[in-house]
C-alpha positions as CSV (number, residue, x, y, z in Angstrom):
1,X,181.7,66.3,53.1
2,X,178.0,66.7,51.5
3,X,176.2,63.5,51.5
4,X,173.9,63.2,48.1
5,X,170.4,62.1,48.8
6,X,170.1,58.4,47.1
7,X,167.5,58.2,44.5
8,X,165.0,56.5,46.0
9,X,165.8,58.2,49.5
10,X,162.7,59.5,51.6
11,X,163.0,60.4,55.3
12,X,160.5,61.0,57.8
13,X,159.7,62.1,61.3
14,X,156.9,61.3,63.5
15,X,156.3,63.0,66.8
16,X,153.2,61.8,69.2
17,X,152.3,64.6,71.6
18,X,150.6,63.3,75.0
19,X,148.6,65.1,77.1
20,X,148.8,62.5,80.1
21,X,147.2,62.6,83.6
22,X,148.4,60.7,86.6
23,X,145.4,61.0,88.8
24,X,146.8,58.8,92.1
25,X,149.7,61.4,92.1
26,X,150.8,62.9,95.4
27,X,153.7,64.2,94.2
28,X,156.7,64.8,91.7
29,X,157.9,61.7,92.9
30,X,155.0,59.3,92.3
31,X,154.3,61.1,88.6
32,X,158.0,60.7,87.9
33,X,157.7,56.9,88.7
34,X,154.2,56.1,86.0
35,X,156.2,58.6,82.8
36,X,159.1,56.3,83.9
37,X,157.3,53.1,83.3
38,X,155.7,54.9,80.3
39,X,159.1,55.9,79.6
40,X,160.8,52.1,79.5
41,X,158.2,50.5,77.9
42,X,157.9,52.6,75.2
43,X,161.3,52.6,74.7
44,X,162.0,49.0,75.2
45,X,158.9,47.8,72.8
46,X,158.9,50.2,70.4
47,X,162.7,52.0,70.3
48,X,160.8,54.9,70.0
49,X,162.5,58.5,71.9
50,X,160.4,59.4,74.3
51,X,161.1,62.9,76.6
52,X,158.7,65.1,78.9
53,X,157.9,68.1,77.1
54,X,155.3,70.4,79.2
55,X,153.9,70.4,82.9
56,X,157.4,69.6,84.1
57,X,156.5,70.9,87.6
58,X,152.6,69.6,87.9
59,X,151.8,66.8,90.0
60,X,149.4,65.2,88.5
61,X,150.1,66.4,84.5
62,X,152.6,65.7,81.7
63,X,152.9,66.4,78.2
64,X,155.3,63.3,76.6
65,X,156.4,63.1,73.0
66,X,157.8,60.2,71.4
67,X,159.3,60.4,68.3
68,X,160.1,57.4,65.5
69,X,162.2,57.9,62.3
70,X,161.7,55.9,59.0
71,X,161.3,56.2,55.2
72,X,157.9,55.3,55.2
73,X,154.8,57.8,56.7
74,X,152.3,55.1,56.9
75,X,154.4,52.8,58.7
76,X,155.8,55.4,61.1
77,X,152.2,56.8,61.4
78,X,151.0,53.0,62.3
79,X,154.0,52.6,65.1
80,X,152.8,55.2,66.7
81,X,149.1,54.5,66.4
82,X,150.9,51.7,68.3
83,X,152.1,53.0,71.3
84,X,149.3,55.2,71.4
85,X,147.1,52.3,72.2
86,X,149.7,51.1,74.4
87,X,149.7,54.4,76.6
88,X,146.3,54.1,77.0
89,X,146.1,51.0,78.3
90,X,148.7,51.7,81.1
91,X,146.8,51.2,84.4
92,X,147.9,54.3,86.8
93,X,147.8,57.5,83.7
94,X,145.3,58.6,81.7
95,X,145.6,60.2,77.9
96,X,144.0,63.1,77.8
97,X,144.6,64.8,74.7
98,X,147.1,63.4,71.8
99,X,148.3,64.9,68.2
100,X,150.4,62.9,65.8
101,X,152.9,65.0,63.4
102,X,154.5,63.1,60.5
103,X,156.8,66.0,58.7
104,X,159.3,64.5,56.0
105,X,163.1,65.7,56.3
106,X,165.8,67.0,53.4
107,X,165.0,66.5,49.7
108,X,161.0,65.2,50.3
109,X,160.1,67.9,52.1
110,X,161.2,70.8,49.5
111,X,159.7,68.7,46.9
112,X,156.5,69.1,49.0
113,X,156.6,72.5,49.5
């Protein structure tokens, strides 16, 4: 079954890219347990995805996205503003690099094209 785009349908996907450095890590364990908290609150305050991307095996490195969903760019694009300032603020990593992609999905995006 095809499901018709309504008329006033718009989808979008945002996708925050984090460059993020742990500097009091000693170990896989200790980064694991900061992107954990990074992980939770994200998720918890913002029900944003959130997954390690790059650096799995680095110590003291991690690249995270996160990832929101919505019909509206400058909303999504202001949520993850949001949690931006949020990961910065988190005491033990430090954001090192970011970039923020907002792609639109099905009928938008060939109109855009």
């Amino acid at each position: 079954m095809r499901v018709l785009p309504a008329p006033d349908e718009a989808i979008w996907v945002g996708v925050l890219r984090c460059l993020v450095r742990v500097p009091g890590a000693r170990s896989l364990k200790d980064r694991r347990h900061v992107v954990h908290s990074l992980r939770d609150r994200v998720q918890s305050r913002h029900h944003a995805s959130f997954a390690e991307v790059g650096y799995l095996d680095a110590v003291d490195r991690v690249v995270v996205a996160i990832a929101v969903v919505g019909n509206d760019s400058r909303v999504l694009q202001s949520r993850l503003d949001s949690i931006f300032s949020e990961l910065e603020r988190h005491a033990e990593a430090v954001v090192e690099d970011r970039v923020l992609e907002l792609v639109p999905m099905g009928e938008l995006a060939g109109r855009m094209g």
